[in-house]
C-alpha positions, 0 to 999 in steps of 0.5 A, spaced: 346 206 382 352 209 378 349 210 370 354 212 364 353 213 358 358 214 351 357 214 344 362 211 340 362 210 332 364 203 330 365 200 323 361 205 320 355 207 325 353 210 331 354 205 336 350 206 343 353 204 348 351 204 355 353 201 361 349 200 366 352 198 374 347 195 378 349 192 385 345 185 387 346 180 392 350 176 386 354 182 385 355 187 379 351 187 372 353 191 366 350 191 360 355 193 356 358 191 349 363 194 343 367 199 347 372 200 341 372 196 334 379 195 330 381 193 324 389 189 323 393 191 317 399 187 317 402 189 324 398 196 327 392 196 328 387 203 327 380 204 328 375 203 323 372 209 321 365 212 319 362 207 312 360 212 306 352 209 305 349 212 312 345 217 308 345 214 302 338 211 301 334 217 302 338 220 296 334 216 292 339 218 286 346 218 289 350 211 289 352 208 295 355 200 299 361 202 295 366 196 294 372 195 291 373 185 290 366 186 294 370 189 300 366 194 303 371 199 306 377 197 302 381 203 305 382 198 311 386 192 307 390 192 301 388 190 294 392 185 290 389 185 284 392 190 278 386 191 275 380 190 281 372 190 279 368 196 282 361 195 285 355 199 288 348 200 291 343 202 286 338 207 290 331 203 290 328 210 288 333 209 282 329 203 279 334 201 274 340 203 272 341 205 265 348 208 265 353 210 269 361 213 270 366 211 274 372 217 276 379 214 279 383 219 282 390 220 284 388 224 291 382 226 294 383 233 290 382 231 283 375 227 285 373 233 288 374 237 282 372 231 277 378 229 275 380 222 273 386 221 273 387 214 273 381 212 270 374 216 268 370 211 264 366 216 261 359 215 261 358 208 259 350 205 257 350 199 261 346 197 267 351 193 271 352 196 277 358 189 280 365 187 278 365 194 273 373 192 272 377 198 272 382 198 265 387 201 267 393 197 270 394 201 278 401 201 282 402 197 287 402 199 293 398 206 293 391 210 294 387 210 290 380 214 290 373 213 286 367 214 285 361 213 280 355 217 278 349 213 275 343 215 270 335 211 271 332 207 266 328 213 266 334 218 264 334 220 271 341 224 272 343 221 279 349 225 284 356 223 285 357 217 290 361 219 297 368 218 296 371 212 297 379 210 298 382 204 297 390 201 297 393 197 292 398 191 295 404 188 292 402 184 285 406 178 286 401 172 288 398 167 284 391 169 289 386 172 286 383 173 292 384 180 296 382 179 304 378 183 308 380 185 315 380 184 321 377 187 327 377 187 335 372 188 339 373 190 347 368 187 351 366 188 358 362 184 362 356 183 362 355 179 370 361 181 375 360 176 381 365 176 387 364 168 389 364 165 397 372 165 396 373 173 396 375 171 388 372 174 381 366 171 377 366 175 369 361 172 364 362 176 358 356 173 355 357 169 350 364 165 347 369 169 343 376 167 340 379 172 345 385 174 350 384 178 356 386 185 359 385 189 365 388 195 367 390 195 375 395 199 379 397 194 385 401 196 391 406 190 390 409 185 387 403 180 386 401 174 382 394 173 380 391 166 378 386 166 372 381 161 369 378 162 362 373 157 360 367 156 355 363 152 360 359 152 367 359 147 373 354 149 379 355 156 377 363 156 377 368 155 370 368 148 370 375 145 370 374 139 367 369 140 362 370 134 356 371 133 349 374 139 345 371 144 351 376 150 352 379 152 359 385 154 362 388 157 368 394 161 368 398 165 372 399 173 371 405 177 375 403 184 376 407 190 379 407 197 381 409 202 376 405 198 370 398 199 369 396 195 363 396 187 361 394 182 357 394 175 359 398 170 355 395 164 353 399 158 352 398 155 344 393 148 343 399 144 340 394 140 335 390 148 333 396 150 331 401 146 328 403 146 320 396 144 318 392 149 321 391 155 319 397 161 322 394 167 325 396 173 323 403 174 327 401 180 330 395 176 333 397 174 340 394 166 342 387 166 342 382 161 346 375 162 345 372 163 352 366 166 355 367 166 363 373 168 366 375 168 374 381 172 377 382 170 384 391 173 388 389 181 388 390 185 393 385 191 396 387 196 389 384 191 385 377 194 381 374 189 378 370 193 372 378 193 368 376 186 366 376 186 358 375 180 352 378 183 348 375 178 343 378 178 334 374 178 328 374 178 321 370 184 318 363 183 320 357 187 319 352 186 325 347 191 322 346 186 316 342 180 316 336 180 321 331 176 322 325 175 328 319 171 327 312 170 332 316 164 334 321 166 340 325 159 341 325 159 332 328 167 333 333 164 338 336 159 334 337 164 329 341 169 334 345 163 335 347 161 329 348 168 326 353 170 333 357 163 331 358 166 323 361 171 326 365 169 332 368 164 327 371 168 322 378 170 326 382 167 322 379 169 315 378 163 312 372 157 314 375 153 318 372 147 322 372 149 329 378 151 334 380 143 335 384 143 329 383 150 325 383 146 318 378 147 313 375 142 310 370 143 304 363 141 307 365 146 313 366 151 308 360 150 304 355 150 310 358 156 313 358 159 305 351 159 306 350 161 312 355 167 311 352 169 305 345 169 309 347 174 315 353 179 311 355 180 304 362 179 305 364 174 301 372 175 301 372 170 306 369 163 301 373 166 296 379 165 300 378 158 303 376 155 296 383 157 293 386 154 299 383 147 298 386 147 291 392 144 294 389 143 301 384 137 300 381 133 306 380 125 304 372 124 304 369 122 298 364 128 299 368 133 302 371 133 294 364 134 292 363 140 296 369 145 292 364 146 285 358 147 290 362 152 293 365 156 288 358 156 284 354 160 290 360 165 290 358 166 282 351 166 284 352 171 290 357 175 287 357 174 278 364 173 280 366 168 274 374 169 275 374 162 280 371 158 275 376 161 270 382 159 274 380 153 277 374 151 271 380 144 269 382 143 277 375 143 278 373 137 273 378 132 278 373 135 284 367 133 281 370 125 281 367 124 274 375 120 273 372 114 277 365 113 273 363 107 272 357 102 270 350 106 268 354 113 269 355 112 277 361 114 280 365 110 286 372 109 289 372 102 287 373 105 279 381 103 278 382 110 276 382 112 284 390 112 284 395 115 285 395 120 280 389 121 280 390 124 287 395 127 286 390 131 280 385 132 287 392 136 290 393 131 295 402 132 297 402 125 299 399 121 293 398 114 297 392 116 301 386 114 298 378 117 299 373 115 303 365 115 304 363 119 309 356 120 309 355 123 316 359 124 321 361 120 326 361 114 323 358 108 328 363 106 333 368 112 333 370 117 338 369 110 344 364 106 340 358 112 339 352 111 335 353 114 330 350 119 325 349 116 318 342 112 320 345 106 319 347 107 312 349 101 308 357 102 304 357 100 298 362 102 291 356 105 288 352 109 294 346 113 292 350 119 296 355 121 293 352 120 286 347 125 288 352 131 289 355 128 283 349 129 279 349 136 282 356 137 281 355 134 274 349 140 272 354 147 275 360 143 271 355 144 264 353 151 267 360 153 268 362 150 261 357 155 258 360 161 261 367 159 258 364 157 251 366 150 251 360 148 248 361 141 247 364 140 255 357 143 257 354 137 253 358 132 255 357 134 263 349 135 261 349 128 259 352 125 264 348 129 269 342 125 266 345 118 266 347 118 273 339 121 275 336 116 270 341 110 273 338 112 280 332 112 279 332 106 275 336 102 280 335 105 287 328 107 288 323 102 290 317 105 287 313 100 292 316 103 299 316 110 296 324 111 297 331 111 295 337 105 297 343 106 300 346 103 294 347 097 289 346 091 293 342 093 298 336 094 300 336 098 305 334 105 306 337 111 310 335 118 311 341 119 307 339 116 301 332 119 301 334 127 303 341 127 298 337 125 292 331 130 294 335 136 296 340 136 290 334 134 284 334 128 282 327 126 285 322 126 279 316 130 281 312 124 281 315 121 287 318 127 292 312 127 296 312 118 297 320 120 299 318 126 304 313 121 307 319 117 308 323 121 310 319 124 315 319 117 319 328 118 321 326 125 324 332 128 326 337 121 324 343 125 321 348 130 324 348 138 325 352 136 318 347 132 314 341 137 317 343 142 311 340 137 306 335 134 310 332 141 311 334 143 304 330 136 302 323 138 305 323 145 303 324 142 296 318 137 297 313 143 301 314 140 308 315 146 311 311 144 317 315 139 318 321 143 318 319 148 322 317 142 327 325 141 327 328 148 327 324 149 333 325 142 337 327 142 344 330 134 344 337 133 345 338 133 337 335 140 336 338 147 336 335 148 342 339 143 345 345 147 344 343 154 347 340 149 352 347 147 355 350 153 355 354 154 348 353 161 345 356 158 338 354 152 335 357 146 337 359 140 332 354 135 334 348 135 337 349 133 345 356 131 347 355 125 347 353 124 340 360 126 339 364 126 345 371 129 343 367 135 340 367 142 340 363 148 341 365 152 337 364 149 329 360 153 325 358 147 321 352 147 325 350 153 323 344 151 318 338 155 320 341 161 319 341 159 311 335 155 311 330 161 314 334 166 309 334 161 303 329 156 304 324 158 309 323 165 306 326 162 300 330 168 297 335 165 293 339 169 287 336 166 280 341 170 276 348 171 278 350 177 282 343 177 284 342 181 277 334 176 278 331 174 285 327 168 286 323 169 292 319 162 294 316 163 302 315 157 306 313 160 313 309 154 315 305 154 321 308 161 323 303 167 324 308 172 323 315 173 321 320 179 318 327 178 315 333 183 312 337 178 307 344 182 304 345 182 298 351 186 294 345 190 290 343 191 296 338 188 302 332 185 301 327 187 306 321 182 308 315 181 313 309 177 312 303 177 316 298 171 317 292 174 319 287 168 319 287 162 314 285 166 308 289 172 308 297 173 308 300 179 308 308 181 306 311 188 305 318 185 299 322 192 299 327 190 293 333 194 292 334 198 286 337 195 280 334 187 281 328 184 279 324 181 283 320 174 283 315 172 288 312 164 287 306 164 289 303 157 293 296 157 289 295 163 284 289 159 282 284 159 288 287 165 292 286 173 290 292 177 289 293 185 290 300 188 290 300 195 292 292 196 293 290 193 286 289 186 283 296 184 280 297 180 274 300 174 275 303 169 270 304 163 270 305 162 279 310 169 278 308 176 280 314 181 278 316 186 284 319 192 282 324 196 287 322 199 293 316 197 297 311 192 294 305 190 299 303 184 297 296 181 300 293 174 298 286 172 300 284 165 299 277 163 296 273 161 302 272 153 300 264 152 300 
């Protein structure tokens, strides 16, 4: 047994790494990941240094999470904003910020001496501690340097940040959206076999959008034969593995006198044609892959020089967590993390390697889920200003891009978006094709061509069209289909749920902008089309909802959008879950966004966590199950025979457990309030890490028996916190020891640690 053993400092901490060689009867095994971590800065890349925040939290007076447009270590990219936003972590040991100063200096020197020269806000009476906008234009292309002090609500006099370095770029884009960078991680095996036929087996143990490396010094001219591929079959790479299932063979030339090489891949036509995304060009082809075989080398060949070397867009692995008493749920949730991840290489949320194109419901679910495991949110900012002149036909895909910029404004207090695109997103509503009693449809006569042009489509004879769920019954040689038999009518009680969604975060942002008549016309148009549905789509007798005027036929779709987007009245939520629990899982990976949203929203939390951890072939599972390490876009292969599994769409339990099941969901924006409404269903333990750009919400329950529950809620400082309780009424409620006050089902939490016990009264 041979044992080495390295220590590396990777994105801002201390890395372990150990690799560990184990000779077995099936070859080598290695335990090895993150040798080296990179960031790309326009054609060089440079590795990431140490993050400024890895003492901060015990200096409990010293700000730290420094960021610069939410970018965490912005001295690794360039900022094109002139005047960009600032923001830090308020220790939870602070409590609350009262006030703050902010120097921005030229050089390190001047910081370390407390001069400002570019700008020193002075001490300013505010407790914001996000999107602080720097008054003084900058250069372009320049280094600059910050840091900020902060005083308690108590008048506690905190300590200067460590400094943190940022570059300007050039000024010239229409963008107002800065990108973070990238990164490449070197990744050794984890198995290395050697198969009956002398050739070389490498599993690096999960899928990444990667090219390969290896070092060898052959003694002579040689050809090497190398298959990549995302799929087993009897133990080898299968070769011919269906659908959108990645693999490639190639051939390497290798000679004497050359130590280093890295394969090239040969491009897909399709994922790199003119409407996907372009990598950047310094990027080589990339092709996800997890296994790899090597077969054509001569006695010199040292199978342990084998990389993935595997690119991503910046990522903190440290942020989110999760783990539950729940093996198979704790999997699932390691699954759909890894898949947030392993999808960012190109720096916008596209829909998987098929196509490399956004599309908006991708891009929202992903949002979601990205904002749920890292605070980074560069990435949906992105993407979002990409569907402005770049939409995609469905019908509900337009209805996604107000949903996306919402959450933004939410995670981040960011209002810049609504601002710029506020007219742009009033067409992205649909609210041009309302017709009778306040619905929208594209039968409206308004649905023209100028109307799509309006959406930002280049060619303006292209119509919408109803998607519901995806795919549609007979496509792809004739498949089931995942819309649950859904009637298409001009009025559909899908689309105009969202539109009432849409309708209600339109009044909102119009408040923001102080159009107060926008903000009444948008509020009265939310509830007509709420009262129409109600009045003309619910079948009070059987308890739910219609596809939509004209039928009576009543699909998972209809029952799960009217629930999840608020427009089931209180009175009838419960009859509408008990319908909806008959489907099952009849929806795509897609459509279990709003099916798990709907249940939480009717406290069918049981039910839920029944589907989160289902085994069948419409689960999660299912796709750890075959062997994917990235959500697949459907749920089996057969559902959709062309699909990928790479498509991050499928990805929702990462948010559903953070926002649904933990129920930890901005209440203000900016995460100035939290709202935190757990749902742990049948689970008897459970702790989570959410981040947040305050900081991370840390929490852990604890069922000790049927009546008694325990959470420990550690709240970052600067945020308030409120904690919903079930039943106030018939349970007792300690925080910290002691009775707590509890008003109206809320009990406030204050920053750090808050224990929380809630003692059922025992039903006589």
């Amino acid at each position: 047994m041979t044992n080495n053993l390295s220590v590396m400092k990777i994105r801002g901490y201390f890395n372990l790494i150990v690799l560990i060689l184990l000779v077995t009867k099936s070859g080598l095994a290695f335990n090895s990941v993150n040798l080296i971590s990179l960031h790309y800065s326009n054609d060089f890349a440079v590795t990431i240094g140490a993050a400024d925040n890895k003492l901060a939290e015990s200096e409990n007076t010293q700000p730290f999470g420094l960021h610069v447009e939410t970018i965490r270590q912005a001295q690794h990219t360039k900022i094109i904003n002139k005047k960009p936003h600032l923001g830090w972590i308020v220790p939870s040991g602070i409590g609350y910020q009262s006030a703050y100063r902010v120097l921005v200096a030229s050089s390190k020197e001047k910081l370390a001496a407390n001069t400002g020269d570019v700008w020193d806000s002075g001490e300013v009476k505010n407790p914001n501690s996000n999107r602080i906008q720097i008054e003084k234009e900058l250069q372009a292309n320049t280094n600059y340097y910050w840091k900020v002090k902060i005083t308690g609500s108590n008048n506690q006099a905190g300590k200067y940040s460590d400094v943190h370095e940022f570059k300007t770029g050039n000024f010239d884009s229409d963008l107002y959206t800065s990108s973070n960078f990238f990164t490449i991680e070197n990744i050794q095996p984890s198995l290395i076999r050697q198969n009956d036929d002398e050739s070389y087996f490498f599993d690096f143990g999960k899928d990444a959008f990667s090219t390969l490396s290896l070092k060898y010094k052959p003694l002579q001219e040689e050809t090497l034969k190398i298959r990549l591929g995302e799929k087993l079959k009897d133990g080898r790479i299968d070769q011919n593995p269906g659908g959108t299932i990645r693999y490639q063979e190639l051939s390497l030339n290798v000679y004497p006198g050359k130590e280093q090489y890295e394969i090239q891949l040969v491009p897909d036509q399709r994922n790199t044609a003119s409407q996907a995304v372009s990598l950047p060009d310094s990027f080589p082809v990339l092709m996800p892959f997890r296994f790899a075989e090597i077969d054509g080398f001569g006695a010199n060949f040292d199978p342990t020089q084998i990389i993935q070397k595997a690119y991503f867009n910046y990522f903190d692995d440290n942020a989110g967590s999760f783990s539950s008493s729940d093996t198979l749920l704790n999997q699932v949730w390691d699954l759909c993390k890894y898949s947030i991840k392993a999808t960012s290489f190109t720096g916008y949320y596209i829909d998987g390697d098929r196509e490399r194109i956004p599309y908006e419901a991708d891009a929202y679910l992903n949002q979601l889920s990205h904002y749920a495991v890292d605070n980074e949110y560069t990435m949906a900012r992105k993407t979002i200003e990409y569907f402005m002149p770049h939409p995609t036909w469905p019908t509900e895909w337009q209805l996604h891009v107000a949903l996306l910029v919402y959450q933004d404004y939410m995670y981040t207090g960011n209002t810049a978006l609504i601002k710029k695109y506020y007219e742009s997103l009033k067409y992205k509503t649909l609210m041009n094709l309302e017709v009778e009693d306040g619905f929208i449809s594209t039968a409206s006569p308004n649905h023209n061509g100028d109307f799509m042009a309006k959406l930002g489509f280049q060619d303006t004879t292209q119509r919408l069209r109803e998607i519901v769920d995806w795919p549609q019954k007979g496509g792809f040689g004739g498949v089931m289909g995942e819309d649950d038999g859904f009637v298409f009518q001009p009025v559909n009680t899908v689309v105009n749920a969202m539109y009432y969604g849409n309708m209600k975060i339109m009044a909102e942002f119009a408040g923001i902008l102080g159009k107060n008549k926008e903000q009444l016309d948008f509020e009265h148009r939310a509830e007509k089309v709420k009262a129409a549905i109600n009045q003309k789509l619910f079948n009070k007798t059987k308890g739910c909802y219609y596809d939509g005027v004209g039928t009576d036929h009543a699909s998972l779709h209809a029952n799960m959008f009217a629930l999840a987007f608020g427009v089931v009245p209180d009175e009838y939520k419960e009859n509408v879950a008990s319908y909806i629990k008959t489907r099952g899982m009849a929806c795509s990976v897609y459509g279990a966004q709003y099916l798990m949203e709907a249940l939480y929203n009717a406290g069918a939390a049981d039910y839920a966590l029944d589907l989160l951890t289902a085994t069948h072939d419409r689960s999660w599972y299912n796709m750890i199950k075959v062997g994917s390490t990235i959500t697949m876009e459907a749920w089996d292969m057969k559902y959709k025979p062309n699909s990928d599994w790479n498509h991050a769409w499928g990805a929702v339990p990462a948010n559903i457990i953070a926002r649904n099941m933990w129920g930890i969901q901005p209440a203000k924006p900016g995460f100035e309030e939290v709202a935190i409404r757990p749902q742990p269903g049948y689970l008897k333990q459970s702790s989570i890490n959410v981040p947040t750009i305050r900081g991370a919400i840390k929490c852990s329950y604890q069922k000790e028996n049927d009546q008694l529950r325990k959470y420990t809620i550690t709240i970052p400082g600067n945020m308030h916190a409120f904690f919903y309780l079930d039943d106030p009424k018939s349970s007792t409620i300690k925080i910290n020891g002691k009775k707590a006050s509890v008003k109206n089902g809320v009990l406030l939490l204050n920053p750090g640690e808050n224990f929380v016990e809630i003692q059922n009264q025992v039903q006589e």
